[in-house]
C-alpha positions in Angstrom: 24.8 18.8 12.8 24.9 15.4 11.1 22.3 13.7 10.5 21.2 9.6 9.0 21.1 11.2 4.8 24.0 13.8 5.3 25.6 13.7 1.9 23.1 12.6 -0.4 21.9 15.1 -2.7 20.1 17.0 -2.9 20.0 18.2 0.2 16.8 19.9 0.9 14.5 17.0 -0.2 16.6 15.0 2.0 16.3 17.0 5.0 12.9 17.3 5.1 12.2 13.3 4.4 14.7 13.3 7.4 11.7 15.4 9.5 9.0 13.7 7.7 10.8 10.1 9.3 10.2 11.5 13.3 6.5 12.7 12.7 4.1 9.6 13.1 1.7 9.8 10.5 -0.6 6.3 10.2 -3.6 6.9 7.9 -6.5 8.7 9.7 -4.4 10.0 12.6 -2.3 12.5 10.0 -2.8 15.8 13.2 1.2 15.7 13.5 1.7 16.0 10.1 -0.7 18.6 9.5 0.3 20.7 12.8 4.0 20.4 10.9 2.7 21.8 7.9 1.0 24.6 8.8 3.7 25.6 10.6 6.0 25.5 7.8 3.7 27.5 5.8 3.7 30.4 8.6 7.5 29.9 8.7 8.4 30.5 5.1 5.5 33.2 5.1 3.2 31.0 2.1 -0.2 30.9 1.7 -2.3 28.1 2.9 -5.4 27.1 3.3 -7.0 23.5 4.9 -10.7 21.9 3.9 -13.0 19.8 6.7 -11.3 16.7 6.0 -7.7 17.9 6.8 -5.9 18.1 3.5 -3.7 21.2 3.6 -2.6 23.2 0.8 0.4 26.0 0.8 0.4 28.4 -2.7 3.5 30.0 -3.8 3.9 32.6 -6.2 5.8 32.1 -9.5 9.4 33.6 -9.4 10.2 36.4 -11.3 9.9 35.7 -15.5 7.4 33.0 -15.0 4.2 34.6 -13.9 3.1 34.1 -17.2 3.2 30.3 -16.9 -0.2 27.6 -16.0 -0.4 27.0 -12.3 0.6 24.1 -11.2 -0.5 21.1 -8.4 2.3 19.2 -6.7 0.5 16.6 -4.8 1.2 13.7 -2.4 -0.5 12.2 0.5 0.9 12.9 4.0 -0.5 9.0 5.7 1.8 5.9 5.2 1.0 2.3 6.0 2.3 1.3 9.6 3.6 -2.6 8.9 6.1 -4.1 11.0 7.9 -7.1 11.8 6.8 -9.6 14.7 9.7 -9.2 16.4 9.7 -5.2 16.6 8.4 -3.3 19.3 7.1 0.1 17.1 4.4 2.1 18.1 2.9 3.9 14.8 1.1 6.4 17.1 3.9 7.7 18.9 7.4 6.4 17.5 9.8 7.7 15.0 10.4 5.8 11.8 14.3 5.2 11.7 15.9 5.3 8.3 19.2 3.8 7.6 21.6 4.0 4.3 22.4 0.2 3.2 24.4 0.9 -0.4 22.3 2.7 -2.9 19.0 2.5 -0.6 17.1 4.1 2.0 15.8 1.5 4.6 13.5 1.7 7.9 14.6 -0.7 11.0 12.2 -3.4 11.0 9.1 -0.9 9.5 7.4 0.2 6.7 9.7 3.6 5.6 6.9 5.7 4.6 8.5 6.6 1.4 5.1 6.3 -0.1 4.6 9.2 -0.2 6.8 10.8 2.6 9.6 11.5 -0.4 6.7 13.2 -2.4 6.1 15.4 0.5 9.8 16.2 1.5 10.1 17.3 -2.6 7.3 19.6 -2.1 8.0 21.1 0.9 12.1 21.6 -0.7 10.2 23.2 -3.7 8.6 25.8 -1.4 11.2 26.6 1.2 13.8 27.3 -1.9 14.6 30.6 -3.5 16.7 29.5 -6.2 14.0 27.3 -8.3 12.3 28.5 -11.0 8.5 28.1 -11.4 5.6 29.7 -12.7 2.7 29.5 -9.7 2.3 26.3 -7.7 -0.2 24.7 -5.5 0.8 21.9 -3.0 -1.6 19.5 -2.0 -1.1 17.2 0.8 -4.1 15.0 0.9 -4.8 12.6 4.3 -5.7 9.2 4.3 -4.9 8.0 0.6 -3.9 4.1 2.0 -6.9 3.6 3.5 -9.8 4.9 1.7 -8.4 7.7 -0.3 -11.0 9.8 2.1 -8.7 12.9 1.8 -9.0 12.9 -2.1 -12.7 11.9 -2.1 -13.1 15.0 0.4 -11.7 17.5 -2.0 -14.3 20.6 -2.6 -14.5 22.0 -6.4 -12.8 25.8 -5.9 -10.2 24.1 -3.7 -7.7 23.7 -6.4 -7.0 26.4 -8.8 -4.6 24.9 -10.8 -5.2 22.5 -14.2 -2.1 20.9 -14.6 -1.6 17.7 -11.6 1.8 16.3 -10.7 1.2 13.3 -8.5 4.3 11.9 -7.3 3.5 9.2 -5.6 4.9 6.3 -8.5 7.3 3.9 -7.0 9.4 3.3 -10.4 11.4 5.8 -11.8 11.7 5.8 -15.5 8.1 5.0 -15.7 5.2 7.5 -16.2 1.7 6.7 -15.5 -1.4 8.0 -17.0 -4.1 5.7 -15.5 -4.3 3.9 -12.8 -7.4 1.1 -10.7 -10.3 1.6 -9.4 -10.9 -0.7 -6.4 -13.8 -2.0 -4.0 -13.3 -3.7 -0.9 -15.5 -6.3 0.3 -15.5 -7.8 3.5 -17.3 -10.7 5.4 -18.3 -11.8 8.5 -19.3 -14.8 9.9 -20.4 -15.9 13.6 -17.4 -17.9 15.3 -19.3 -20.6 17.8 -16.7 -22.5 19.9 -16.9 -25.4 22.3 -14.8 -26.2 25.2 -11.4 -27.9 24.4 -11.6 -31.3 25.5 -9.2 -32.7 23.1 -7.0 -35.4 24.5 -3.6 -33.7 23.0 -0.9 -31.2 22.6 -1.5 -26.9 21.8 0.7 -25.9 19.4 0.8 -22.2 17.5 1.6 -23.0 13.6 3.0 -20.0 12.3 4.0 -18.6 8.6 6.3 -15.7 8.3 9.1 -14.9 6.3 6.9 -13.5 3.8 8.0 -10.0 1.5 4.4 -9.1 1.9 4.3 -5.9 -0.5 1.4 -3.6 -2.5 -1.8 -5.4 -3.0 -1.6 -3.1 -6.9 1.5 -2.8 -7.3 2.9 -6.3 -6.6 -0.1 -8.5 -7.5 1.7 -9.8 -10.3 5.0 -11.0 -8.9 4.0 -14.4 -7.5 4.4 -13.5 -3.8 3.4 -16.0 -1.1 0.1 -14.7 0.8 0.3 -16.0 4.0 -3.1 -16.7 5.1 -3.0 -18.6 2.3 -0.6 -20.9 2.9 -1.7 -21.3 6.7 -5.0 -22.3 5.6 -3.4 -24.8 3.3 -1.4 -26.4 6.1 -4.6 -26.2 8.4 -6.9 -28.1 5.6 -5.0 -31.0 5.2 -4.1 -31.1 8.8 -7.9 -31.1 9.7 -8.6 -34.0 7.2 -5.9 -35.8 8.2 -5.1 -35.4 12.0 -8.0 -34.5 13.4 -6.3 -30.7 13.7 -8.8 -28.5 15.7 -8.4 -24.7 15.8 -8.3 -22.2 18.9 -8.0 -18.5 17.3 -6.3 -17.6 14.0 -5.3 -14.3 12.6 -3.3 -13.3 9.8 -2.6 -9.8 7.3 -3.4 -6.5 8.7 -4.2 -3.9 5.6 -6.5 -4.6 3.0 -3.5 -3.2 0.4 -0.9 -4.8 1.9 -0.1 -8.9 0.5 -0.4 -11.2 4.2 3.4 -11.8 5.1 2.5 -13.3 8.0 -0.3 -15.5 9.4 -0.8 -17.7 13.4 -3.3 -20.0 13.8 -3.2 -21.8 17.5 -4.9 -25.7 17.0 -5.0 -28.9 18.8 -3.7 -31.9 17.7 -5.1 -35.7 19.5 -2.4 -37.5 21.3 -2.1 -40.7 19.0 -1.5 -38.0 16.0 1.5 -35.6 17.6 4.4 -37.1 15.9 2.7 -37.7 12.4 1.5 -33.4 12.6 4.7 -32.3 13.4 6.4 -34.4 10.6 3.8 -33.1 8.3 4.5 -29.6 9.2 7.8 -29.9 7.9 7.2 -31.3 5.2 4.7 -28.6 4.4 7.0 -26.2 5.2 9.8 -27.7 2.1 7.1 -28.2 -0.2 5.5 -24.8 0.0 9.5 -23.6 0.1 10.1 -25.4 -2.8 7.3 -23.9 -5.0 8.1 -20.3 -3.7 11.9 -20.4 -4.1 12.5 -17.9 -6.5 9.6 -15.0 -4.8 9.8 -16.2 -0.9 13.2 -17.2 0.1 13.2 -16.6 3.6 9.5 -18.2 3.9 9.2 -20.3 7.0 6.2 -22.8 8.3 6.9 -23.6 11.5 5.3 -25.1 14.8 5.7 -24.2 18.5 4.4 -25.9 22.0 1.7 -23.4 23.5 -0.4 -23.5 26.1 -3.7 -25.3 25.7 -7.0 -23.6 24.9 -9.9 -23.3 27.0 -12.0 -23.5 23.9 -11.7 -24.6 20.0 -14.2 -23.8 17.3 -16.6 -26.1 16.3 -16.4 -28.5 14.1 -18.8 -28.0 11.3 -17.8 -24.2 11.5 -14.4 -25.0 11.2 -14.9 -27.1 8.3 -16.7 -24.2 6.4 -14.0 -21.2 7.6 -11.2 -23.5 5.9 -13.4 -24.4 3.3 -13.7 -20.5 2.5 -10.4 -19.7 2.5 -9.8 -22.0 0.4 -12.0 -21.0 -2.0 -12.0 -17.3 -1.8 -9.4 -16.2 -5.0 -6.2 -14.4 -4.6 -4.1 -12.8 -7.1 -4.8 -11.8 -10.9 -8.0 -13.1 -12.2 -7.4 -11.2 -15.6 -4.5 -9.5 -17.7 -5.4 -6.6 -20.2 -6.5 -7.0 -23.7 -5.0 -4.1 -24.6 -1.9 -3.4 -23.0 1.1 -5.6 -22.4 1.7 -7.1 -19.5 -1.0 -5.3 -17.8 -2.9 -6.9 -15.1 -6.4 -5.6 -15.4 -8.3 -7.3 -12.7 -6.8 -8.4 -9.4 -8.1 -9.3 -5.6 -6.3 -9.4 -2.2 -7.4 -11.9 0.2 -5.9 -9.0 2.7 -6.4 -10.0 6.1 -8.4 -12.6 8.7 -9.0 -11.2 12.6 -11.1 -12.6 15.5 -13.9 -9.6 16.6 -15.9 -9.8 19.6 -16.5 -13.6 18.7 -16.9 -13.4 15.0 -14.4 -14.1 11.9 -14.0 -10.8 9.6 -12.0 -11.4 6.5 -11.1 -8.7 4.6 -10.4 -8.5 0.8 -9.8 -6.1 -1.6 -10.5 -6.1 -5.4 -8.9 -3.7 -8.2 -9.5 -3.2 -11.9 -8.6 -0.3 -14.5 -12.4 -1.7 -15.9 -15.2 -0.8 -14.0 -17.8 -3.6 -14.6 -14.7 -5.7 -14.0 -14.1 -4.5 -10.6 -17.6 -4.8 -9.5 -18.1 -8.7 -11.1 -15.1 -9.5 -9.2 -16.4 -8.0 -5.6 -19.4 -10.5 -6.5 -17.2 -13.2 -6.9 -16.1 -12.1 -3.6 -19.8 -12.0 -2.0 -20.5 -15.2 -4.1 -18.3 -17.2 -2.0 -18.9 -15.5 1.1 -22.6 -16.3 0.5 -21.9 -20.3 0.2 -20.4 -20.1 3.4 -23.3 -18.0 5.1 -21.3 -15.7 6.2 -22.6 -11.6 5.6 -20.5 -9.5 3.2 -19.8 -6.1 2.4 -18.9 -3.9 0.0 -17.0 -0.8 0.3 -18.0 2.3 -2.2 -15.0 2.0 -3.9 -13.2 4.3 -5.8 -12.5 5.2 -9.3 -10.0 4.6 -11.9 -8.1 6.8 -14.2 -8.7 6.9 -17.8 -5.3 7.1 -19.7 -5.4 10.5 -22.2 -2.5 9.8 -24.8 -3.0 13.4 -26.0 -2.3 15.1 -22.4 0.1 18.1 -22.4 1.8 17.2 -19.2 2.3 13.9 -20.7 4.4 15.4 -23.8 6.1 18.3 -21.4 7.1 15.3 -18.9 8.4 13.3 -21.8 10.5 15.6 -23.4 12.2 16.6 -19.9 13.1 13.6 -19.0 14.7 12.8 -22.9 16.6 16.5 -22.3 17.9 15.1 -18.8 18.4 11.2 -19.2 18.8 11.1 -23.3 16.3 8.1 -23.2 12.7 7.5 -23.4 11.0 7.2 -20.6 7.7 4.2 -20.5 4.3 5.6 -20.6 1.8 3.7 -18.9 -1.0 2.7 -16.5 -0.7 1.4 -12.9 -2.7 -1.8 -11.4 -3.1 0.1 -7.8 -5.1 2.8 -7.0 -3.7 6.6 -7.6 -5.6 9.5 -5.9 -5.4 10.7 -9.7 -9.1 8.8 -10.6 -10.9 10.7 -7.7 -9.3 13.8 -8.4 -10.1 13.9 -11.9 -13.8 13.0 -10.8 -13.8 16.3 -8.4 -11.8 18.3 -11.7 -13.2 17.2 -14.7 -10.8 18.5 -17.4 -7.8 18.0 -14.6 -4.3 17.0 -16.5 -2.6 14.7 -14.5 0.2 12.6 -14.8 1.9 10.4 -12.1 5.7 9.8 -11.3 8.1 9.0 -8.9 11.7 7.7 -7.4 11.7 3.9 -7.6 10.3 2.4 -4.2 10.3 -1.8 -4.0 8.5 -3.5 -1.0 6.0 -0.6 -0.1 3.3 -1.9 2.4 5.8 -3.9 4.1 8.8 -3.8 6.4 11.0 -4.6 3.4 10.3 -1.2 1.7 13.4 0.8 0.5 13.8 4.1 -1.7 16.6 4.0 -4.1 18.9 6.9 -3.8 20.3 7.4 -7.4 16.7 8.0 -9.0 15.3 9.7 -6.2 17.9 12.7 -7.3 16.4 11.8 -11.1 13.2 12.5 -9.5 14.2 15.8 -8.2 15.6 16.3 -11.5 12.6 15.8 -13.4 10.5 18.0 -11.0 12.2 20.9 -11.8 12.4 20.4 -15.5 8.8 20.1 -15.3 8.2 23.0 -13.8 10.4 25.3 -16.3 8.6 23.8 -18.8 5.1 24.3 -18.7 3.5 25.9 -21.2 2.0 29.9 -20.6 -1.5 30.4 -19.9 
């Protein structure tokens, strides 16, 4: 039977991302995923064992002339982030994702593809169904909920894993090998939303920014993407000032590691100002175009007729919401010292919602420096505070601390050279790797962290390139013929 990947090599890993697409698996709600699991484990006759929290792991025995050989831990987490366009009707719950070939990439129609980590898991799973790989003993952990808390990681029990060597493979550039990674914090605040009947003499309108690539709030940080609340708030400010704008309901974003690609606000404008908003709208729209042109080309401001609110907020509280997004940071707020081009310190104004009559804004903060992380998630509560509005901080998780003397470094280094004949870049990753809390639960755990090269993950734009998800496959196996006896 034919199926969307039928050709692409190799063939295993590609027929079980092909399952992995139809079984919805948003974060926290992983019981499909789990259910498919298990029963591949009773299929293929493997061992396999599940904790409280759900993470499931299958154990295979090493093939013949490798029982001598370290155990190993394959690992990836079996939750994706559900984003999708405005336009698409997708229920996460219930619906399949639908991949599609376009040239050398793997795309979803109009939704996240779950590549992070669904390929991770499909590599696993072709790892254990095969009889023709060689390996010394393995251990495959699927972990639940890494993109939203990293609950299943921080559930892990010592005795769990028996296995000292960790392969996470859930890196989104291939090429690139990762021996650190963020710790992050989220904080979040909330303020009390009074309104007042609408008895503006004027026209409804719903301003809207879309267009946006969105992406990873880690990841992507650095790459001068548009955040959309942002810029709504920045239209809305002025507007205010100017126009006597009054706003209705407003919402924007939707994960707190996911860059806002698109924000709505529904406002008021007084009668004697309608012609000079909607000018000013537009040329909004080509000014903010103009300063994104080279990260957001298919960024769009735009303005609709609606139907008119029963109530707007009120003013002063208005004035102090805008005010506060306006203030509240977004982006890098510092590079590393020590490496290169590393950001070190980074926050994600990640989402604004309307909750039984209150304003929660969402943010997330991430730093491979731990007082860093926590000074910036006061900055957070700092500006949170000026505006009266209550804040909270998650616990947070930890980072990874980069060991330059790891044996899984130097046996993944020297595979890839004997594959590729080039180097491959060591370094650390500005998002958060399950890696950190892992080696808190195994102290003494080597890790390292890899992957196929993913772009846009977090958003609907994300795609998995095909050539170096075979390199990926490649390297896997390399890795495991390499490592060292016990």
């Amino acid at each position: 039977m034919s199926y969307v990947f039928e050709g692409l090599k190799p063939d295993a890993l590609w027929q079980y991302f092909d399952e992995i697409c139809k079984i919805p698996r948003p974060s926290k709600k992983e019981d499909k995923i789990i259910a498919y699991l298990l029963k591949f484990a009773a299929d293929h006759d493997l061992e396999v064992d599940t904790d409280e929290i759900g993470n499931v792991l299958i154990k295979k025995d090493a093939t013949p002339e490798y029982e001598k050989k370290k155990t190993v831990v394959l690992q990836s987490h079996v939750d994706m982030v559900g984003e999708k366009n405005s336009n698409v009707d997708h229920d996460f719950d219930t619906d399949p994702i639908k991949p599609f070939i376009d040239g050398e990439w793997v795309k979803a129609r109009g939704t996240t593809l779950g590549a992070d980590d669904g390929i991770g898991v499909a590599a696993q799973l072709a790892i254990l169904a095969a009889n023709n790989i060689p390996h010394g003993p393995i251990e495959c952990l699927f972990t639940v909920d890494e993109e939203t808390g990293l609950s299943g990681a921080f559930g892990l029990k010592p005795g769990f894993l028996k296995g000292k060597i960790l392969l996470n493979l859930d890196s989104e550039d291939e090429g690139e090998l990762f021996i650190g990674c963020a710790g992050g914090k989220d904080t979040v605040g909330t303020l009390p939303c009074p309104t007042v009947p609408a008895d503006v003499d004027g026209k409804a309108y719903l301003l809207k920014v879309s267009g946006l690539k969105g992406g990873h709030s880690g990841d992507d940080i650095n790459k001068g993407l548009g955040n959309a609340i942002k810029m709504l708030n920045r239209v809305l400010w002025t507007a205010t000032k100017q126009y006597g704008l009054r706003v209705a309901d407003i919402d924007g974003g939707n994960l707190r590691n996911a860059i806002a690609r698109e924000a709505f606000a529904t406002v008021m404008v007084p009668q004697r100002f309608i012609n000079d908003f909607e000018s000013y709208v537009k040329e909004m729209e080509k000014i903010i175009k103009y300063e994104f042109r080279s990260t957001e080309p298919n960024l769009r401001i735009k303005i609709e007729e609606t139907g008119l609110p029963s109530k707007l907020f009120e003013k002063s509280f208005q004035e102090k919401l805008l005010n506060t997004l306006y203030a509240l940071p977004h982006g890098v707020l510092s590079m590393s010292r020590e490496i290169p081009n590393f950001v070190e310190t980074s926050t994600n104004l990640a989402s604004i919602k309307m909750v039984d009559g209150k304003i929660v804004i969402s943010t997330s903060q991430r730093s491979s420096v731990e007082s860093a992380k926590e000074s910036a998630a006061n900055k957070l509560a700092s500006v949170f505070s000026m505006a009266e509005a209550q804040a909270e901080h998650s616990s947070g998780y930890p980072g990874w601390t980069p060991n330059p003397d790891s044996e899984i470094l130097e046996i993944t280094k020297n595979a890839y050279k004997k594959l590729f004949n080039t180097e491959p870049k060591v370094l650390a990753i500005h998002a958060g790797l399950e890696c950190g809390v892992i080696g808190e639960k195994y102290p003494g755990m080597d890790m390292i962290s890899y992957g196929p090269t993913i772009k846009g993950a977090h958003s609907p734009d994300e795609r998995l390139n095909i050539e170096t998800t075979k390199k990926f496959w490649d390297l896997t196996l390399e890795i495991l013929k390499s490592i060292s006896d016990e």
